[in-house]
BADREN-647168 format. One record per residue (C-alpha): residue number from 1; residue in three letters; chain; x, y, z. Coordinates in Angstrom, 3 decimals. Example, Ala and Ser with C-alpha at 12.3 -4.5 7.8 and 13.67 -1.06 7.14 Angstrom:
<pts>
PT	1	ALA	A	12.300	-4.500	7.800
PT	2	SER	A	13.670	-1.060	7.140
</pts>
This chain:
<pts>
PT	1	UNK	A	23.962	67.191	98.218
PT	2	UNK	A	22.023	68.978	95.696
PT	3	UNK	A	18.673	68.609	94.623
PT	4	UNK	A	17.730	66.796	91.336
PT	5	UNK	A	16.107	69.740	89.502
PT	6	UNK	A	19.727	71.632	90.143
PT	7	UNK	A	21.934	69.136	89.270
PT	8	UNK	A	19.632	68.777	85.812
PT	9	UNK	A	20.301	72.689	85.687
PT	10	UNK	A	23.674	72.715	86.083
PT	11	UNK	A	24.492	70.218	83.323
PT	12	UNK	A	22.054	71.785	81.209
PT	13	UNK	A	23.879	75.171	81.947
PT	14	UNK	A	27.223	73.475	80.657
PT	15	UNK	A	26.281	72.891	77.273
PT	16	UNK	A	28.454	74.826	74.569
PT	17	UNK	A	25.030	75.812	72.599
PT	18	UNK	A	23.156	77.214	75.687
PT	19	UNK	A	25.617	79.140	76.872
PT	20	UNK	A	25.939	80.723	73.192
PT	21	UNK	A	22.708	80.811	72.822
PT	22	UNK	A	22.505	82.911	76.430
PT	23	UNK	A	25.622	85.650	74.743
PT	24	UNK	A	23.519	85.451	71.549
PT	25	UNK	A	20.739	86.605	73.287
PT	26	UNK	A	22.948	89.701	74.804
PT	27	UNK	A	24.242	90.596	71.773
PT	28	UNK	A	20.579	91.010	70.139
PT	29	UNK	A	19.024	92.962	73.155
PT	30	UNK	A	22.773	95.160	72.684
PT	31	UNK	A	21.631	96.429	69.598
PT	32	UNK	A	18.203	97.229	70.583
PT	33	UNK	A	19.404	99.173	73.367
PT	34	UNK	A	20.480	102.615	70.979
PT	35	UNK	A	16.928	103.554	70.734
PT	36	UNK	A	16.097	103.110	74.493
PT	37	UNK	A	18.726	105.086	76.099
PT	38	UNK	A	19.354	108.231	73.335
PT	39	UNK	A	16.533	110.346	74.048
PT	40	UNK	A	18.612	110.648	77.831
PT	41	UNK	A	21.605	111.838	75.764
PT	42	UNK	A	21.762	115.666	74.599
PT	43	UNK	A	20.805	116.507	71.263
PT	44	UNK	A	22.725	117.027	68.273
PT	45	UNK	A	25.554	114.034	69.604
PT	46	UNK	A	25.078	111.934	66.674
PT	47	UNK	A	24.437	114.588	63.819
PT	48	UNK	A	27.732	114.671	62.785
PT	49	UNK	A	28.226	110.698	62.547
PT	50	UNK	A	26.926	109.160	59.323
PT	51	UNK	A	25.070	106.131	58.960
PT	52	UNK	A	28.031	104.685	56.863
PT	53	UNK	A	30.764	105.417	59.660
PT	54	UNK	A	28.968	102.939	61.739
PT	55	UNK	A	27.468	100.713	59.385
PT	56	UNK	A	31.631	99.930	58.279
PT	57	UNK	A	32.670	98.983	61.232
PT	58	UNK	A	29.697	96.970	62.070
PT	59	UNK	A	30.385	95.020	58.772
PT	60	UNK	A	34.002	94.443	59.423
PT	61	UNK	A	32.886	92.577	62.761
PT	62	UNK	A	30.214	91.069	60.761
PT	63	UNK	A	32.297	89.430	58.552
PT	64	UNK	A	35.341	88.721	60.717
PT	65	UNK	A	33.093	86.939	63.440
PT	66	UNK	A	31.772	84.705	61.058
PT	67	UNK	A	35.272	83.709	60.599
PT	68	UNK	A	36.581	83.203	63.625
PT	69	UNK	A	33.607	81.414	65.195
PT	70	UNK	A	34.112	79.152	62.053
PT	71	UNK	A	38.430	79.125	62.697
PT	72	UNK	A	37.676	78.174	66.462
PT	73	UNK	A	34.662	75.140	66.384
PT	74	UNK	A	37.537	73.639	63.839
PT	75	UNK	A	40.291	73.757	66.732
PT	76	UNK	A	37.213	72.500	69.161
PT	77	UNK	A	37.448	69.371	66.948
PT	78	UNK	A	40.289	69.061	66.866
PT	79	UNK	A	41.089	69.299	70.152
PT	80	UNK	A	38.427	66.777	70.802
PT	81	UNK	A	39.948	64.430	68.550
PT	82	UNK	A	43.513	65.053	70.006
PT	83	UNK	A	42.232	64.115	73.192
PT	84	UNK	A	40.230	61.380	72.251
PT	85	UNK	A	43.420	59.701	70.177
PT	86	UNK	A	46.038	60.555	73.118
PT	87	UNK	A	44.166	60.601	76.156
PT	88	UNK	A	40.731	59.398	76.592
PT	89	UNK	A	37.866	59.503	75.040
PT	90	UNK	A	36.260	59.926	78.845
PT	91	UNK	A	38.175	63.183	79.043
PT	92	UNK	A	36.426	64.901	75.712
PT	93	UNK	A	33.053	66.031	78.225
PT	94	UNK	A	35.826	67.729	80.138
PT	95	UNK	A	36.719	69.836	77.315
PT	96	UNK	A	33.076	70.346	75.795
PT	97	UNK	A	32.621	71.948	79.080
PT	98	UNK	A	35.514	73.991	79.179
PT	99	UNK	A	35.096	77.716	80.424
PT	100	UNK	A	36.643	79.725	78.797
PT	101	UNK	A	36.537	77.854	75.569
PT	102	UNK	A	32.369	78.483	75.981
PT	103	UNK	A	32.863	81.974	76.620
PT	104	UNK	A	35.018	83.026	74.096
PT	105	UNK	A	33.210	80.818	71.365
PT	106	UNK	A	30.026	82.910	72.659
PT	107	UNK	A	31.217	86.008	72.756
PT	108	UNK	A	32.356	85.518	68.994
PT	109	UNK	A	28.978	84.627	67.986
PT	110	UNK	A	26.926	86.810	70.376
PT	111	UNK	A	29.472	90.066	68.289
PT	112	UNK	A	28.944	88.613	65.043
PT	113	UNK	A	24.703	88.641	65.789
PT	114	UNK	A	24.910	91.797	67.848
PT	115	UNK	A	26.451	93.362	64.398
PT	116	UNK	A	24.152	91.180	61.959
PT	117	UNK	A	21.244	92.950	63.971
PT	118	UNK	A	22.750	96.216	63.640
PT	119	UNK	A	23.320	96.491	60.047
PT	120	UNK	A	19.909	95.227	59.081
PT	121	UNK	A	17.983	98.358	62.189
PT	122	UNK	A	20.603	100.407	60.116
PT	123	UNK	A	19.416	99.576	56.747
PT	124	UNK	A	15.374	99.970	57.790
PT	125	UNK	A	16.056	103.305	58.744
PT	126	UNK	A	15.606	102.279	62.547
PT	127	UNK	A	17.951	104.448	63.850
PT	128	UNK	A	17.571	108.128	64.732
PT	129	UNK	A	21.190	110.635	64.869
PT	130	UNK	A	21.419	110.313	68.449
PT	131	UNK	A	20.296	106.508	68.053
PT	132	UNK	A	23.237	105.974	66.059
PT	133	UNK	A	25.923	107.723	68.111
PT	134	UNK	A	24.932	105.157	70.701
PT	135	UNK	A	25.200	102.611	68.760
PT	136	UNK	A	28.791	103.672	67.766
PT	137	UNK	A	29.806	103.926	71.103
PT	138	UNK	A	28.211	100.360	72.012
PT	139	UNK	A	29.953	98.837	69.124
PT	140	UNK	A	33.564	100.460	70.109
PT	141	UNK	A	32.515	98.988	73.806
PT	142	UNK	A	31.982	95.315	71.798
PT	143	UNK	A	35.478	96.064	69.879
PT	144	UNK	A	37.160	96.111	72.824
PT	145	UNK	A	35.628	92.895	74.101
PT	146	UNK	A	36.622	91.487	71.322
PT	147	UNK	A	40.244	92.395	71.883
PT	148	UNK	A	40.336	91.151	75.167
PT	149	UNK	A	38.758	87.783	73.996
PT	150	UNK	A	41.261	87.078	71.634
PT	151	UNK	A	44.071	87.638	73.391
PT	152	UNK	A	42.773	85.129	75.998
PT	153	UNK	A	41.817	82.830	73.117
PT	154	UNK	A	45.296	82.559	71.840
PT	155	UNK	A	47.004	81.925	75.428
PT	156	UNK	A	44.130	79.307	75.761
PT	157	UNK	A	45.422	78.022	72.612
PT	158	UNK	A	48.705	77.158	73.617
PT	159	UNK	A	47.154	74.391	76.138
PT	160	UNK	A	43.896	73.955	75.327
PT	161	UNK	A	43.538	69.841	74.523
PT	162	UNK	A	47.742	69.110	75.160
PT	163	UNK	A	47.853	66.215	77.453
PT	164	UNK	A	48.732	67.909	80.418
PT	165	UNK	A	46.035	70.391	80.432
PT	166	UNK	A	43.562	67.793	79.832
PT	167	UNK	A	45.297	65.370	82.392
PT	168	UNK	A	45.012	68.719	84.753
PT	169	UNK	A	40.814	68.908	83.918
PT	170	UNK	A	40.494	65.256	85.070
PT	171	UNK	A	42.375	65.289	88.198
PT	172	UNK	A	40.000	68.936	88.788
PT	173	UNK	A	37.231	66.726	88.530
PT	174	UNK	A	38.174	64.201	90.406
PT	175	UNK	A	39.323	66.409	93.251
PT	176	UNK	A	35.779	68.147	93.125
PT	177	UNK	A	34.150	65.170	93.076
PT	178	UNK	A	36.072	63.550	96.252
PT	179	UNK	A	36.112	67.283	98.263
PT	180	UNK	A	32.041	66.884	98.024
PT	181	UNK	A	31.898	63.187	98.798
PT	182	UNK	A	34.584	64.120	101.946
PT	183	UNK	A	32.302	66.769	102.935
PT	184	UNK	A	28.805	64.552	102.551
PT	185	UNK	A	30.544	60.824	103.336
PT	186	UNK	A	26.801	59.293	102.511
PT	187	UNK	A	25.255	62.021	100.830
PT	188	UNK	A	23.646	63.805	103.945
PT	189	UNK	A	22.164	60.469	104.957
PT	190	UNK	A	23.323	57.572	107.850
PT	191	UNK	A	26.158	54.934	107.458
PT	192	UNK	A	24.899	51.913	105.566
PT	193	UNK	A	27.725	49.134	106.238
PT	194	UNK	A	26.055	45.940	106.994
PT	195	UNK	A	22.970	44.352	105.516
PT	196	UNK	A	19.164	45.435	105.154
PT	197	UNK	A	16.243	44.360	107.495
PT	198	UNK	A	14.913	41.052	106.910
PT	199	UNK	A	11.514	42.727	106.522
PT	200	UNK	A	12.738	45.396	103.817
PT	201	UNK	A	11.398	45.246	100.734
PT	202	UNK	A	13.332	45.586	97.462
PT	203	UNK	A	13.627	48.287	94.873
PT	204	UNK	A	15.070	47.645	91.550
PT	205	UNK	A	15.271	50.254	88.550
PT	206	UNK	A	13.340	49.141	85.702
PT	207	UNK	A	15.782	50.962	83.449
PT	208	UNK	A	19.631	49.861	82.136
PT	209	UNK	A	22.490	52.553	82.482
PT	210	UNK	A	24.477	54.031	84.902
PT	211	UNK	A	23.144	56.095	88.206
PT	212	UNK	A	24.639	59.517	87.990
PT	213	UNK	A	22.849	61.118	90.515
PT	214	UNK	A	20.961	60.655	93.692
PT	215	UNK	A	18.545	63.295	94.954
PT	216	UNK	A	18.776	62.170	98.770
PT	217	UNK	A	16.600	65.234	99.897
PT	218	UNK	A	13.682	63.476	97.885
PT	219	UNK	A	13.989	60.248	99.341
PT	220	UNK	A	14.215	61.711	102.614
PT	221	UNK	A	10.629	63.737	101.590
PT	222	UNK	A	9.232	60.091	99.957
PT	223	UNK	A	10.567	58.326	103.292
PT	224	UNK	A	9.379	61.274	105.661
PT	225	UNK	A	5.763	60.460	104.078
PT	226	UNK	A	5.503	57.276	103.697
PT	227	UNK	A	6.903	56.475	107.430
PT	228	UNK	A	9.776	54.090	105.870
PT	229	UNK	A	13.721	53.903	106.088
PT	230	UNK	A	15.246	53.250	102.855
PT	231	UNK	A	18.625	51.848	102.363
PT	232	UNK	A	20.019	52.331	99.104
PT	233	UNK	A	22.152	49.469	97.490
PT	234	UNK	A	24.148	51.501	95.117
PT	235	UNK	A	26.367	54.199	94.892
PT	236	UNK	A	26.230	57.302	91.881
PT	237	UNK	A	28.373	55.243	89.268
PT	238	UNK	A	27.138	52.080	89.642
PT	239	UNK	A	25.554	49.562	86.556
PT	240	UNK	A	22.193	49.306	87.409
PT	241	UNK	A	19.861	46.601	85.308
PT	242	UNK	A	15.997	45.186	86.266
PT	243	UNK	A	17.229	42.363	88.228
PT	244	UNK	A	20.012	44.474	90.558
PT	245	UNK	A	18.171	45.858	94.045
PT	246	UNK	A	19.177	49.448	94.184
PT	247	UNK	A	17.550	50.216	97.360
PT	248	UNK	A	15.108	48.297	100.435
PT	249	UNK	A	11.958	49.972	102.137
PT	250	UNK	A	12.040	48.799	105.652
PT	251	UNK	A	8.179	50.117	107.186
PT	252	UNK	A	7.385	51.369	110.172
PT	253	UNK	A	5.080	49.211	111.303
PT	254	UNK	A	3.835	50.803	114.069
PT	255	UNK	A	2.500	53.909	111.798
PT	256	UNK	A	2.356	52.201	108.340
PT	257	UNK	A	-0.649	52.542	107.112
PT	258	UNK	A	-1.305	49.611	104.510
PT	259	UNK	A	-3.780	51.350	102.145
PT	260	UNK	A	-0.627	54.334	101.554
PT	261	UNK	A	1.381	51.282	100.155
PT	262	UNK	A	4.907	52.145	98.923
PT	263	UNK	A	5.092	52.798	95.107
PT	264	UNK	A	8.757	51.492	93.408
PT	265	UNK	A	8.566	54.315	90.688
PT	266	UNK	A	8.303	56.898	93.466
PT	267	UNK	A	11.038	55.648	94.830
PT	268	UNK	A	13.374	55.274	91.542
PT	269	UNK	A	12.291	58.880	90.652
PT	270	UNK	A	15.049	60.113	92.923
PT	271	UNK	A	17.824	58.079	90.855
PT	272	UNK	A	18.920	59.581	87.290
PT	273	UNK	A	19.881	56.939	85.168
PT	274	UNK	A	22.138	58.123	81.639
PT	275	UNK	A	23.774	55.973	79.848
PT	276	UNK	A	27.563	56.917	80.679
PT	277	UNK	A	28.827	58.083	83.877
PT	278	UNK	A	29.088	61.168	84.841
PT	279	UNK	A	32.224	62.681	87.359
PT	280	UNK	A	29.465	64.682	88.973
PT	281	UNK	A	28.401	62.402	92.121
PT	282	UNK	A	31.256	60.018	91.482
PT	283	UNK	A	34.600	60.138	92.808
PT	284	UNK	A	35.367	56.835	91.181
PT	285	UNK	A	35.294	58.112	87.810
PT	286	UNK	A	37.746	60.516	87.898
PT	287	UNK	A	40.358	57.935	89.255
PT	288	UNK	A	39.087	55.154	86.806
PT	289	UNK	A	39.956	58.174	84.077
PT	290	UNK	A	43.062	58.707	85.195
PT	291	UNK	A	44.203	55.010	85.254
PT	292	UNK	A	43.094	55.008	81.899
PT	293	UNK	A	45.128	57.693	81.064
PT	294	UNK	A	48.018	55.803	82.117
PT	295	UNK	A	47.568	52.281	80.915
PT	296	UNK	A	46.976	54.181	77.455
PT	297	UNK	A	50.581	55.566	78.152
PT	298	UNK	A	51.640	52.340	78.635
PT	299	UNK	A	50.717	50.369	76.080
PT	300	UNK	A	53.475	49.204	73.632
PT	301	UNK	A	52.153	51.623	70.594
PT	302	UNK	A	52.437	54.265	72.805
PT	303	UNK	A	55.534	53.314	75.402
PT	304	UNK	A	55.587	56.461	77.965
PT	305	UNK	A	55.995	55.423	81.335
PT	306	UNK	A	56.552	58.913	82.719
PT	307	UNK	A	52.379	59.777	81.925
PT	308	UNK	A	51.881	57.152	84.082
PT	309	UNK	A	54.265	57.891	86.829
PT	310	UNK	A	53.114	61.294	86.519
PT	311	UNK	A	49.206	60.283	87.403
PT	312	UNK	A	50.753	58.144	90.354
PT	313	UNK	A	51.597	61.852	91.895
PT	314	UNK	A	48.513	62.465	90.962
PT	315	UNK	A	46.762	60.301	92.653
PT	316	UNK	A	48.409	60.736	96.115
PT	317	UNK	A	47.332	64.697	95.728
PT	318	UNK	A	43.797	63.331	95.219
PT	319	UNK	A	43.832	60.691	98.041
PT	320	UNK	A	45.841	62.211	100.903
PT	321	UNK	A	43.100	64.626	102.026
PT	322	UNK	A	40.694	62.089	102.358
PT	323	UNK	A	42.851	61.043	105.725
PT	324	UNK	A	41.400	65.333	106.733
PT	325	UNK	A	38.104	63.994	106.929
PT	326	UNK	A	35.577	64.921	109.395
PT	327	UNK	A	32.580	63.686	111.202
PT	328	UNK	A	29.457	63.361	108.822
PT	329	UNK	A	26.465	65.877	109.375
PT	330	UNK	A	23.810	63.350	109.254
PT	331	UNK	A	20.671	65.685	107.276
PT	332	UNK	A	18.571	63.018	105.715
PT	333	UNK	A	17.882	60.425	109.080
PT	334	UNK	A	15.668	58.148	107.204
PT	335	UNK	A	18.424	57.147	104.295
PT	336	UNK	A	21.499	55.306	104.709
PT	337	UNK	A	23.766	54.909	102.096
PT	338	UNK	A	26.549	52.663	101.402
PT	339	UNK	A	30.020	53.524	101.993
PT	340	UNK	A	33.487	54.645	99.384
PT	341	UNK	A	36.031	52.800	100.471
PT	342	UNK	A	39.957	53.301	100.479
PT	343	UNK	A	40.157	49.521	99.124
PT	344	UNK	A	37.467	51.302	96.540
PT	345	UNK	A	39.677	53.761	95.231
PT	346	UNK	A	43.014	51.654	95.177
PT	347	UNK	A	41.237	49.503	93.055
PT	348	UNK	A	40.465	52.055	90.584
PT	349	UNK	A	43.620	54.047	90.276
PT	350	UNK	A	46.398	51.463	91.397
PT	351	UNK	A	45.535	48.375	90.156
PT	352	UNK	A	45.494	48.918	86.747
PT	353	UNK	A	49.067	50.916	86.470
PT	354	UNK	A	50.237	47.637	88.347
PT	355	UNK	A	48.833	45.143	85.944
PT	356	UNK	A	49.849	47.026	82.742
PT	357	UNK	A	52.987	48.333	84.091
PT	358	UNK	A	53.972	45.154	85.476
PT	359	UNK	A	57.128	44.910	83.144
PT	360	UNK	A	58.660	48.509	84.094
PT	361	UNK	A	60.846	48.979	87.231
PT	362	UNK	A	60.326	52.653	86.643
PT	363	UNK	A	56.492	52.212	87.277
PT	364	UNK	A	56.925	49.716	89.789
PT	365	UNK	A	58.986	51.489	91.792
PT	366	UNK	A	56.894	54.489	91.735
PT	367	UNK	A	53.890	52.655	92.507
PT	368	UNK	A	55.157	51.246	95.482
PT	369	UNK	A	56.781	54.713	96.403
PT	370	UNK	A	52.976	56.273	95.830
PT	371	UNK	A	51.172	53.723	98.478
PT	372	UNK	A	53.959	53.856	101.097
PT	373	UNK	A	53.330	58.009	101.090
PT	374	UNK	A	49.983	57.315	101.545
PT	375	UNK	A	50.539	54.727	104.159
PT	376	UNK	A	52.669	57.116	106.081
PT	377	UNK	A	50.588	59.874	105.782
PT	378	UNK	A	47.440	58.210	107.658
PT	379	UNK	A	48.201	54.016	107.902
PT	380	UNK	A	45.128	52.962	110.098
PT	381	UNK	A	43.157	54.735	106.649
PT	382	UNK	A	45.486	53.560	103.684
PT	383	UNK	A	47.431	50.710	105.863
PT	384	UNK	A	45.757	47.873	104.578
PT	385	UNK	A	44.471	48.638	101.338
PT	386	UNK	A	47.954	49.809	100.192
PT	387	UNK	A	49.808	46.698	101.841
PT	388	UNK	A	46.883	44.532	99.556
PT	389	UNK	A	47.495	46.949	96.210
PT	390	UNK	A	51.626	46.697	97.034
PT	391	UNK	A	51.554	42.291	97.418
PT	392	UNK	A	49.064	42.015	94.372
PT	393	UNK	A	51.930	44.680	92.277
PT	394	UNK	A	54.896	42.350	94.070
PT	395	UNK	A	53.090	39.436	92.614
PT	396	UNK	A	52.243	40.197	88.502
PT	397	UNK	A	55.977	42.101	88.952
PT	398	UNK	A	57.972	39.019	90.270
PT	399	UNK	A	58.770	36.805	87.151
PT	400	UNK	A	59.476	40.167	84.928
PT	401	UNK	A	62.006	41.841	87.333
PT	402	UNK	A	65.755	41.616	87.684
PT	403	UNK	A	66.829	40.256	91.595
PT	404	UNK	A	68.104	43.450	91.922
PT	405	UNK	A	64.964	45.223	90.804
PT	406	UNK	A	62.302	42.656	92.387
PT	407	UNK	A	64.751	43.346	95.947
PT	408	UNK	A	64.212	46.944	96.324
PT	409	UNK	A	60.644	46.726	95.614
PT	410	UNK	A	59.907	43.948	98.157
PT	411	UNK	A	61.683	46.456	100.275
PT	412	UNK	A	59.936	48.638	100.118
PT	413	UNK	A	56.648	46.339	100.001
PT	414	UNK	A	58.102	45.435	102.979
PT	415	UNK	A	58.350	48.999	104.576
PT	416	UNK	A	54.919	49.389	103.834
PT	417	UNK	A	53.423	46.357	105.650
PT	418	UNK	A	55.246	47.135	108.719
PT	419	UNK	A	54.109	51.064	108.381
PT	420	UNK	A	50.535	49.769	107.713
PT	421	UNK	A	48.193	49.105	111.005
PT	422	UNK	A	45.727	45.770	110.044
PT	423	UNK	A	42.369	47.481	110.499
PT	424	UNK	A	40.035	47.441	107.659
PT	425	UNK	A	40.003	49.623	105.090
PT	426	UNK	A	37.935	52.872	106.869
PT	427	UNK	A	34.864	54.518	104.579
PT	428	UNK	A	34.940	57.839	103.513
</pts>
């Protein structure tokens, strides 16, 4: 898992105003650069280009990147607001963070400072003859940039905050999120299944929020020095408060040494606390987004069962490689950390589609469909906690369906208890 400083990094790096700020910063050292590289350039190149040939174009960009940075933040919004009124308002960081949207919007602004910067050098009499030709030819360079930015713009524009495309960003996430949680089953540290020593001690996090983010390697370093095991209590995604443990210090008491005594805000320096979760570090997110998306789509105002039925595919793309999973590669011995379970995930992406779309046979059906794949793809993994989601669906369903209807789905409710092996649901 990574390390708390890069995590911090890597969210910082993902804000719309750094990254312009890092093209902004391009742009300004771009027009800089004429005076630097034209005394390497044969004389007499630039004598027979005025100072008004380039200082036109530059004030055409000038002027026209002004207005298109101003143009696209307005369809930012109102993609944002699209989202947040159709989708989810969980799915808006998704877009915020959006490549190419970041780029482009950059690259706008970075053009429009770039030729701010040149017409003012231009002005002071900066610029030499051979300074200028260079300048030319870097501004012709930035034209065609431009170009190419635009025409990706608008074919980003025909997607860019639909449902599907933002549907398509959250099930990325997710997928990212479970692929790294496959690969590091208890983030680099031991299983932690059962219950802590009776000698442990007991953490708790002074602050109130949700834990986004774990930096294992430090508790390992913390642990490593203060000669303790430490077993965490919650998982990236959980609500943490003062009076909820979120880990236990077991000593060593062979080689503790009572005047090193353990410190709790050492300890809770490892956990980042924000006050929203983040789809980072948890897997459980992205499929509690994604059931969101389709009860929204459910709901009478909005009546489209086939949003739903479309994240049910969904959802068996994002669970079936978890049955691929290999032995963990245990790098942090002194932490153990709680397990993901399958009964984990069902929860979070089945069982709300089942309660809200209790009253559809098309969702019903579908549902069941979706956990008897799963079962049959892997049943000593998905058996049980499908054959659990599928009775609990058979249940709010029964009183809503025809016979006929409530038949085939105990059929196939039926199919899946018989597919399903009765061993416990397995952890990541």
């Amino acid at each position: 898992m990574i390390s708390r400083w890069r995590w911090n990094l890597r969210q910082f790096l993902e804000q719309l105003w750094v990254v312009a700020l890092l093209y902004t910063c391009v742009g300004v050292a771009t027009a800089f650069l004429a005076p630097t590289i034209s005394p390497f350039l044969p004389a007499g190149l630039g004598s027979t280009l005025g100072t008004d040939a380039v200082e036109a174009v530059l004030t055409i960009l000038a002027s026209s990147m002004l207005a298109v940075v101003t143009f696209s933040l307005g369809i930012m919004v109102s993609a944002f607001s699209a989202a947040s009124s159709s989708v989810t308002p969980r799915a808006t960081a998704l877009l915020k963070a959006d490549k190419t949207t970041q780029r482009v919007l950059s690259i706008f602004l970075g053009s429009f400072l770039f030729s701010l910067v040149g017409i003012i050098a231009l002005k002071a009499g900066v610029y030499g003859d051979g300074d200028r030709f260079v300048l030319f030819m870097v501004t012709g360079l930035v034209v065609a940039v431009i170009v190419i930015t635009i025409l990706r713009w608008i074919a980003h524009l025909t997607v860019f905050g639909l449902m599907d495309d933002t549907i398509a960003k959250v099930e990325v996430a997710a997928r990212e999120a479970l692929s790294q949680r496959m690969e590091n089953p208890f983030l680099g540290g031991n299983l932690f299944a059962g219950s802590p020593p009776t000698t442990a001690k007991v953490i708790k996090q002074p602050r109130i929020g949700y834990l986004c983010h774990v930096d294992v390697a430090k508790l390992q370093e913390v642990a490593e020095r203060r000669q303790v095991k430490i077993y965490l209590a919650v998982l990236p995604g959980s609500f943490v408060h003062p009076a909820r443990p979120v880990m236990w210090i077991d000593r060593d008491q062979k080689n503790y040494d009572a005047a090193n005594d353990d410190d709790q805000a050492l300890f809770c320096e490892a956990l980042t606390i924000a006050d929203g979760r983040s789809f980072d570090q948890d897997p459980r997110f992205g499929l509690a987004v994604l059931a969101e998306i389709a009860e929204r789509a459910l709901s009478p105002a909005v009546n489209d069962p086939g949003t739903a039925i479309d994240i049910l595919g969904r959802a068996i793309r994002l669970l079936a490689p978890w049955a691929d999973k290999k032995d963990p590669d245990v790098r942090f011995t002194n932490v153990w950390v709680p397990p993901l379970t399958v009964a984990d995930a069902f929860e979070d992406i089945f069982a709300p589609i089942s309660r809200d779309g209790a009253g559809l046979f098309e969702v019903q059906i579908r549902l069941q469909k979706a956990l008897l794949t799963l079962t049959q793809i892997r049943p000593e993994l998905f058996g049980q906690a499908a054959a659990d989601c599928s009775a609990q669906a058979i249940t709010r369903s029964k009183e809503r369906m025809l016979a006929s209807e409530q038949s085939r789905l105990e059929a196939i409710a039926a199919e899946i208890v018989q597919t399903a092996k009765p061993t416990p649901s397995k952890p990541i």
